[in-house]
Structure formats: C-alpha cells, structure tokens
KOLTIKE-965809 format. One record per residue: residue in three letters; x, y, z of N, C-alpha, C, O in turn. Coordinates in pm, whole numbers, plus 50000, padded with zeros to 5 digits. Example, Ala and Ser with C-alpha at 12.3 -4.5 7.8 and 13.67 -1.06 7.14 Angstrom:
2
Ala513194943150780512304955050780513204967050780514244966850846
Ser512854977550708513674989450714512905000350787513415011450804
END
This chain:
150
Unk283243783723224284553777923199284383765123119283813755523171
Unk284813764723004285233755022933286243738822991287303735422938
Unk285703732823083286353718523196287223714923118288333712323165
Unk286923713522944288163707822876289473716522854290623712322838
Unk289143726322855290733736322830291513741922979292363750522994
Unk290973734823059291373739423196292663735523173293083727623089
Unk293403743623280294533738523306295283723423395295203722423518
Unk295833714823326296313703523366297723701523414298433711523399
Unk298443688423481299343685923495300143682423328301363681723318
Unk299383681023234300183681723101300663693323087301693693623020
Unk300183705823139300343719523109301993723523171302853732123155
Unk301813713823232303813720523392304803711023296304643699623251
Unk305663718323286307313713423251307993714023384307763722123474
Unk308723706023384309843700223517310793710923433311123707923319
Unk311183722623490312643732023460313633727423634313113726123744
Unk314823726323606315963721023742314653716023828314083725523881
Unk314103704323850312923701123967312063704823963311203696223981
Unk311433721223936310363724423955309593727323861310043732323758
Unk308303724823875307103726623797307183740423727307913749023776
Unk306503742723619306573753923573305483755323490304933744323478
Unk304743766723407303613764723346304293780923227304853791523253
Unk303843774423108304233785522999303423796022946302533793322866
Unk303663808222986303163824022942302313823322859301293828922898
Unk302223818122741301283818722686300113809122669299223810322585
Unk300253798922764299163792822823298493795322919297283796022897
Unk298783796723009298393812523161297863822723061296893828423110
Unk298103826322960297523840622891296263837722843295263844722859
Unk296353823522762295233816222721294103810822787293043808222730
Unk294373808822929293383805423029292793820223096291653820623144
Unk293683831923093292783843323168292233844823044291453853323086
Unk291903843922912291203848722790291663861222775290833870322776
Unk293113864522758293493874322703293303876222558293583865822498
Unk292963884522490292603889222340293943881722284293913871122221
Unk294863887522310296053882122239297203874422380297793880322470
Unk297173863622358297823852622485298973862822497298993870822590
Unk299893862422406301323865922414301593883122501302603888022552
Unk300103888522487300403904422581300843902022734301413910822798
Unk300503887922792300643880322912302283886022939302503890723050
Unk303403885522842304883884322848304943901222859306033905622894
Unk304023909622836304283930622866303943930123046304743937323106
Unk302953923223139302573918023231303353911823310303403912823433
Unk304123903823223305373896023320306763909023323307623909723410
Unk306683915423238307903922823240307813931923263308813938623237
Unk306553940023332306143948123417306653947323580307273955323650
Unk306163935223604306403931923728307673923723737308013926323852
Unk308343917723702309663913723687310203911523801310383900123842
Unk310633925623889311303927624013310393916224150310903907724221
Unk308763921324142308313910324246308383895024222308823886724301
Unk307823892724085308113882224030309823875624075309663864724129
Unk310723877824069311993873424115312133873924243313273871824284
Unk311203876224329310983876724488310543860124507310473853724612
Unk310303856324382309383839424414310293825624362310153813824392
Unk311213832124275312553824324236312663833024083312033842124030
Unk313973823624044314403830023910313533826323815313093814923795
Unk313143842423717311973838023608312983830623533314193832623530
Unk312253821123469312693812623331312683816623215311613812423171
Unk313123821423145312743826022975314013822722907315043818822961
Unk313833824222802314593820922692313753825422538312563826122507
Unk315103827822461314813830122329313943817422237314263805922208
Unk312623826322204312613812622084312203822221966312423834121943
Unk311583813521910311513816121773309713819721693309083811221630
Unk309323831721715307833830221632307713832421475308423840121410
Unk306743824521427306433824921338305683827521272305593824621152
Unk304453838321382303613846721333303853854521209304873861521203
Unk302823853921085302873871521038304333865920930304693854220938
Unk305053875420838305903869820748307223870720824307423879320910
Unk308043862220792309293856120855308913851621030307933850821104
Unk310283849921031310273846921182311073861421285311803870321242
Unk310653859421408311223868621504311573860121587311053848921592
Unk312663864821682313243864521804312363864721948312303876121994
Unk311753855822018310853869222142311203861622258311403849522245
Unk311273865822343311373859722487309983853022529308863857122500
Unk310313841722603308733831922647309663828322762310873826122773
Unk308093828522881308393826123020307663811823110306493808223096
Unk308373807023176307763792523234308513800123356309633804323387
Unk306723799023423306543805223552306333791723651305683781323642
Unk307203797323744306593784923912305183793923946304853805123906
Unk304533784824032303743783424104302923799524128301823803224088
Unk304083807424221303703815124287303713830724159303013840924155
Unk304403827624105304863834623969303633839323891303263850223848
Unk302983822923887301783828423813300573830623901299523835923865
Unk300843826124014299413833724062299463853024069298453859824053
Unk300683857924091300563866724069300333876023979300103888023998
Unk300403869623871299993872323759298883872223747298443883423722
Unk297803860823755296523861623751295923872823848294943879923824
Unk296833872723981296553889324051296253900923975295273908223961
Unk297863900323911298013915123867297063917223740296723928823716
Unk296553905223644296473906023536294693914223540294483919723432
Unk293873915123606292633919923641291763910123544290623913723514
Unk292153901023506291193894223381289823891123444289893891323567
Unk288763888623400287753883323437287723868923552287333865823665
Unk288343863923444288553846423458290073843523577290753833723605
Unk290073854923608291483854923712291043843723854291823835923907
Unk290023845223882289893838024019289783823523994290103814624074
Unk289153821623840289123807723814290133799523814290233788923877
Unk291043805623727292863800523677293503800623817294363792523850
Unk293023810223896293963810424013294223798524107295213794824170
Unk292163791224082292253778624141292713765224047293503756724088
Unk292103765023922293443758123826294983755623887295463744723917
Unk295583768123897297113767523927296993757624047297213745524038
Unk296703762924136296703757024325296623744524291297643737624290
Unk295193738524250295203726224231296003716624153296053704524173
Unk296623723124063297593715023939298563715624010299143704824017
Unk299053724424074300813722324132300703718024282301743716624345
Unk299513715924342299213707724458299213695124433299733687024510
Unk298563691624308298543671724262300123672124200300233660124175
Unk300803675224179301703676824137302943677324200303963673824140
Unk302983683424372303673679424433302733666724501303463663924596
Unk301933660224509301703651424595301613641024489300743632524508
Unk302393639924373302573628524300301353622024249301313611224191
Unk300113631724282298903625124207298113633824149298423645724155
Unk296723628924070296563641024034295493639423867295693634623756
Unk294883643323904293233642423772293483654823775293963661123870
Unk292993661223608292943672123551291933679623684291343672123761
Unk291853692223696291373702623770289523699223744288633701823825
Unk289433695023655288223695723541287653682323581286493678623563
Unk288993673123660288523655423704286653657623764285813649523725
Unk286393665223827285173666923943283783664823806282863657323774
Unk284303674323773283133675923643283013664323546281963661123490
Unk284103658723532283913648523373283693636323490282753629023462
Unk284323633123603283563618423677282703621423681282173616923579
Unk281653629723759280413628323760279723621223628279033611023637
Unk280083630023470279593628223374279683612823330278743607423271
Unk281103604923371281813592323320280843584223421280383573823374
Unk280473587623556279643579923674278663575023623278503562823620
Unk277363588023545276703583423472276353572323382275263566823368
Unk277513569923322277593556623194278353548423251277973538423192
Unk279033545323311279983535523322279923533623525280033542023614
Unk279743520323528280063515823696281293518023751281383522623865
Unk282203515523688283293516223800284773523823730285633517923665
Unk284753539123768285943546123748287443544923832287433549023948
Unk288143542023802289373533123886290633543223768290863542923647
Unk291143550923878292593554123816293703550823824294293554223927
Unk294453542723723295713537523721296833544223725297823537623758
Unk297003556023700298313565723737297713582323720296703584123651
Unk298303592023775297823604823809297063609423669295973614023703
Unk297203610023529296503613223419295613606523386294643613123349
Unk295473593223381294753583823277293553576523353293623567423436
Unk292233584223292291503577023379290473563223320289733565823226
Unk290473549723375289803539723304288583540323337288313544123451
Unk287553536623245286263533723245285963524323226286583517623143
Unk284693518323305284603501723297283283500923259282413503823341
Unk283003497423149281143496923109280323489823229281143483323293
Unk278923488323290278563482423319278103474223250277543477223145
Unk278293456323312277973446023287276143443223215275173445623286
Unk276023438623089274483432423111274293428323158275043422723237
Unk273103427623154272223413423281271733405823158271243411023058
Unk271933392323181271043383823074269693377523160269773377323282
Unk268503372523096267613371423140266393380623194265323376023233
Unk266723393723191265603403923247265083410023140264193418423154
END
C-alpha cells in the first residue's frame, strides 16, 4: 500500500451532517482498472445499500473521450462503502476497509491524522524531536536543537 494515497479525512464531504466519501475515490483505493466501474457495483446492489441510509448521487458532468456526458457519481456514508469494499472482491478490499473505519472514526471523534499518520510519524520521529499536532490534519515538526560546543 502506497501510505500516501491512503484514504484521509480530506477524502469525506459533510452531505446534510454526514460524512461521505466519493465513488470514484473508493474505486481508486480498491485499484480498480477503471475507478468509475465502482458506480455498475453500486447500482448492483442499490436495494442493500439503501438499508444504510439514502445513496447520494447526482448528475455531473464527464469529460472523458470527445465532448462531455451526463453520468451519475455517488458519495457513500460509512457503512455504504464498506459494503462495497465487501461486495467489490478487490484484492486491496481488506486494506480500504480499514482506511474507511479509521477515517470516519477520527472523524466522528473530531480528531484525526491521515490513516497513513502511524507510518509517516515514525519516519518524521526519525529527523525531528518533537511531533506536536495542532488541529486533526496538520502535523508540525520541530527540528532538533544543535548543541554548540561538542
């Protein structure tokens, strides 16, 4: 797994209150060949999927390929997309699955380092003394001090 393309709290849109994460980013994290087949998957299952709240979609606009088309895109809650990563058999399904949990767990608890936080502190521990986070995204690094005289 690639720590930098994991999935983050940048990844969730607030739709009426709740978190949500967009179809073709969920498609992009199981390494689907083509992200957007993720939306034949969602509209397969549809009926369970609406067992977890109302799917979100709306018309937009692609611009793949010559002119533009019409296509439906989906911003899934929580439970929405884990089932997806269920149903989807991808390789990388168990990974994303813990991605999701953890992103919409820091997310209701108002805090919250990328999924990927575990891996890059260690790396930031290395070079720098003292890692101190000032709000749920942004993490500061503090060089260690020289020593003069040694």
């Amino acid at each position: 797994m690639n720590a930098l393309d994991a999935i983050s709290q940048h990844d969730l849109q607030v739709i009426e209150s709740e978190p949500r994460i967009h179809d073709l980013r969920l498609g992009e994290r199981l390494e689907f060949e083509r992200p957007r087949d993720i939306r034949k998957l969602i509209e397969r299952n549809i009926e369970e999927l609406e067992r977890y709240g109302r799917l979100r979609h709306h018309g937009a606009t692609s611009h793949n390929g010559p002119g533009a088309r019409s296509v439906e895109e989906y911003w899934l809650n929580e439970a929405q997309a884990l089932i997806i990563c269920m149903k989807s058999d991808a390789p990388r399904a168990a990974d994303v699955r813990e991605e999701i949990i953890y992103v919409f767990k820091m997310w209701r608890h108002g805090t919250g380092v990328a999924p990927v936080a575990a891996e890059i502190l260690d790396i930031c521990k290395k070079t720098h003394e003292v890692v101190t986070r000032t709000d749920g995204n942004v993490i500061h690094l503090v060089q260690p001090r020289r020593r003069r005289g040694w």
